[in-house]
C-alpha positions, 0 to 999 in steps of 0.5 A, a space after each residue: 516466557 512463553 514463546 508459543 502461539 496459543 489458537 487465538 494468536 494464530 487467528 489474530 495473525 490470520 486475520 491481520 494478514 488477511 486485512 494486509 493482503 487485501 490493503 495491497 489487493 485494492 490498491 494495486 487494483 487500480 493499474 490494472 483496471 484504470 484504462 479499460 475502466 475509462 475506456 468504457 465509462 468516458 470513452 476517451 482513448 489513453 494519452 488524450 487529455 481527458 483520459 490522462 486527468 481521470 488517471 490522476 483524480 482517481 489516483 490522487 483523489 481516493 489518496 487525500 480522502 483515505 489520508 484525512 480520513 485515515 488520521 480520523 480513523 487512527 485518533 478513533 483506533 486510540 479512542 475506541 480500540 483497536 479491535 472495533 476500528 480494524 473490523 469496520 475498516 475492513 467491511 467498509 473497503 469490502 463492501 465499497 469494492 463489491 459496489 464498484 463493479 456495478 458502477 456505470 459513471 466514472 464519478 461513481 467509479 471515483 466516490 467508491 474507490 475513496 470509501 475503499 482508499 479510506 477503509 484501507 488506510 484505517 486498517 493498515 494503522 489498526 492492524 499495527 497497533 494491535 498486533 504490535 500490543 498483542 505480542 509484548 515479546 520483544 522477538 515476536 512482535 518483529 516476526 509477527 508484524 513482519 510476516 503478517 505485513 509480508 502477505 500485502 504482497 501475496 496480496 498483490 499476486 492475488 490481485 494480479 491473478 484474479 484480473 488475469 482469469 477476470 480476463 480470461 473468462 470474463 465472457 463466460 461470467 455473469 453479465 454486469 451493466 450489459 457486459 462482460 467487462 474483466 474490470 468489472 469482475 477483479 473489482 468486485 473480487 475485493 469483497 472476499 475479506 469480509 466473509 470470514 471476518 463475519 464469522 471470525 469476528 466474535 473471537 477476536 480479543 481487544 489489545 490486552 495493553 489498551 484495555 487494561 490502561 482504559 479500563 483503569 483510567 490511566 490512558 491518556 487521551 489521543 492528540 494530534 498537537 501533542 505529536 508536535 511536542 518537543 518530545 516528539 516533533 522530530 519522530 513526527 516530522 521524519 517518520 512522515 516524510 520518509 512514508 512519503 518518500 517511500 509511498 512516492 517511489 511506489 505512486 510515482 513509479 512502480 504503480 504506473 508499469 502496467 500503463 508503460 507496458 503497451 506503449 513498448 515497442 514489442 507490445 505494439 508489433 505483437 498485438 499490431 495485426 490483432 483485432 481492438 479487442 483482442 489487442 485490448 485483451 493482450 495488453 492487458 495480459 502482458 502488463 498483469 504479467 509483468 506486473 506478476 515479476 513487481 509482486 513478486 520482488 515485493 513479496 521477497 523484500 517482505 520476507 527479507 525484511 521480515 527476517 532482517 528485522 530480527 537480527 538488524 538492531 540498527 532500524 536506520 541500517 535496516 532500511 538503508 539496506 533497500 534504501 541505498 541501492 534504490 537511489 540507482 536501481 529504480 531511476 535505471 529500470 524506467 530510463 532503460 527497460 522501461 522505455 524499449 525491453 520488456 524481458 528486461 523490464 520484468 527482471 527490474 521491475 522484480 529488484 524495483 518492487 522488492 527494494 520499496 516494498 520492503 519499506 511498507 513492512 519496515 515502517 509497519 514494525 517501526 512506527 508502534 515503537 516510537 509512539 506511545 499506548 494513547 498515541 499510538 494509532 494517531 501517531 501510526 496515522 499521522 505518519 502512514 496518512 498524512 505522509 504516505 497517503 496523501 502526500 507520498 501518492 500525489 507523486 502518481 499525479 506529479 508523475 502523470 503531468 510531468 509526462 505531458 512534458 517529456 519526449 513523446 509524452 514518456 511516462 516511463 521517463 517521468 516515472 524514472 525522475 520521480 522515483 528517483 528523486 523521492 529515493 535520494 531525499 528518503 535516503 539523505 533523511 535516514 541521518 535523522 531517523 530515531 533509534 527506538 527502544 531495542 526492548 519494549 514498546 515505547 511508553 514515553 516520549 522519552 523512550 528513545 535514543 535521539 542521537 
């Protein structure tokens, strides 16, 4: 077999890792720009009531419709391909971001960043069937969707970066809405995608698998209900809950350090003598940095996975090498650095991102071996929406109340019992995880080993 990549191959990798990047760009966007957003759209300060529950709807909200949405758009990838569907999700989230930098409502705010949640949730399901279908070689299907998936993380950097230099020369920028807001200018950034796939687009192939299975009738019609099957209830049920627990660590703990970061006691002595908005303006560089060490751990998790995911051929084990020493390290970083040693914080906050945004990576290479060709989307969906979008980020919400509870109101303290908790239930479910077929992707539902 031929292991060589021919040019088309090379542009759909390019494009799937694009698509990935910005997944992660538009979601992790929302920590940094969160509260200088709702300080100039509500002009509540943070900790007040007001403000905290504005966090948590545009947290919260944007998830549940990209999850409902998201299983829409996955049954649609098995209906109408895969190609078509990843296309459109990509300009949806595009054009949503470029809109939500001229928003002068925070209920517009929170309409846009749930068309933007929705196209990204229906892109990451596309993205994997189609790569996972286009490379039938067992060895490059692994290291395609894994290092493809691996630039959602320089996607984080990217995000980090561009909110730096918004920041850094926002007062030199075009005005918007009267101003010079930094948020204003790292939001509408996230329309970059869209300008190569406009010219791209032409070239790209539909999956050879789907097509020929459609074009001779013999693929099935996608359902829901038959993901509850007695062939597949199991992989349905523990797929779902584990993407929850593994968006859970993320939602309910990792998304939430840029908001720690100016509550540290350092921060607060380092910007005391500062003017509000220069104050303002540190905090937000300092949380950005900080943030910069979780990209960058996430990023080393990816590639680490990447690479492991070759040469582990137990898919339980695999995921227990992040799984494991997550179960101590991530309730420690918040107990601890989190809550008074910002130097501290960087170095945890970097083994805190690399151990659970591996997982990201891990479920993009499972999840297409354990469904097959007709359900493929809709299974992908089930599990990455259902379960990671809607009930593994409500953990952001479950983390923002239950800081209203703790000692001083410590989001860093609820954030360590959140993560905490989702990394021992995902660990214990590791026990009841299918084994997938080593060798080809799975056309049957009894294409696995159940033990």
């Amino acid at each position: 077999m031929n292991d060589r990549f021919t040019a088309i191959q090379w542009i759909v990798c390019g494009i799937a890792a694009l698509g990935f990047a910005f997944d992660i760009y538009e979601l992790l966007m929302l920590p940094l720009i969160v509260r200088p957003a709702l300080q100039e759209l509500i002009g509540a300060a943070p900790g007040t009531p007001d403000f905290e529950f504005w966090v948590a709807m545009l947290f919260f909200v944007p998830a549940m419709a990209g999850g409902i949405f998201g299983l829409l758009g996955g049954y649609l990838t098995d209906l109408w391909g895969r190609r078509r569907i990843l296309v459109f999700s990509i300009m949806l989230y595009a054009v949503s971001a470029l809109a939500s930098g001229f928003v002068t409502s925070v209920e517009m705010l929170l309409l846009l960043r749930c068309t933007t949640f929705i196209g990204v949730c229906v892109e990451f399901v596309a993205a994997v069937a189609w790569l996972a279908e286009l490379f039938p070689n067992p060895k490059q299907r692994e290291a395609v969707l894994g290092y493809t998936q691996a630039f959602s993380s320089i996607g984080g950097l990217m995000v980090t970066a561009a909110n730096y230099l918004a920041i850094q020369y926002a007062s030199s920028l075009p005005e918007i809405v009267g101003g010079h807001e930094a948020w204003r200018y790292t939001i509408i950034s996230g329309v970059i995608p869209a300008i190569p796939l406009l010219l791209i687009r032409p070239f790209l192939p539909e999956s050879p698998e789907w097509a020929e299975k459609k074009a001779a009738g013999t693929l099935g019609r996608p359902s829901i209900a038959e993901l509850f099957s007695p062939s597949l209830r199991r992989t349905t049920i523990i797929t779902t809950l584990m993407f929850a627990c593994s968006y859970g660590a993320a939602f309910g703990a990792l998304q939430h350090t840029p908001r720690i970061v100016p509550t540290l006691e350092e921060v607060k002595m380092l910007t005391a003598d500062m003017s509000v908005t220069e104050q303002k303006k540190t905090q937000q560089k300092i949380a950005a940095e900080v943030n910069g060490y979780q990209e960058f751990g996430g990023l080393t998790g990816r590639f680490l996975l990447a690479t492991l995911a070759i040469f582990v051929v137990s898919r339980r084990w695999l995921l227990r090498i992040f799984l494991w020493p997550g179960v101590i390290l991530i309730p420690l970083v918040y107990f601890y650095p989190a809550r008074g040693d910002l130097d501290l914080l960087k170095i945890g906050i970097f083994f805190a991102g690399l151990v659970t945004v591996a997982q990201f990576s891990f479920w993009g290479n499972y999840l297409p071996r354990v469904f097959p060709t007709h359900l493929r989307g809709t299974g992908e969906s089930f599990a990455a929406n259902i379960g990671g979008r809607m009930i593994g980020t409500s953990a952001a919400l479950v983390t923002t109340w239950l800081a209203t509870q703790m000692p001083q109101q410590s989001v860093a303290l609820a954030a360590a019992v959140v993560g905490g908790t989702v990394y021992v239930i995902g660990a214990a479910l590791t026990f009841w995880l299918p084994e997938p077929n080593q060798i080809r992707l799975t056309e049957t539902p009894q294409g696995f080993d159940r033990d």
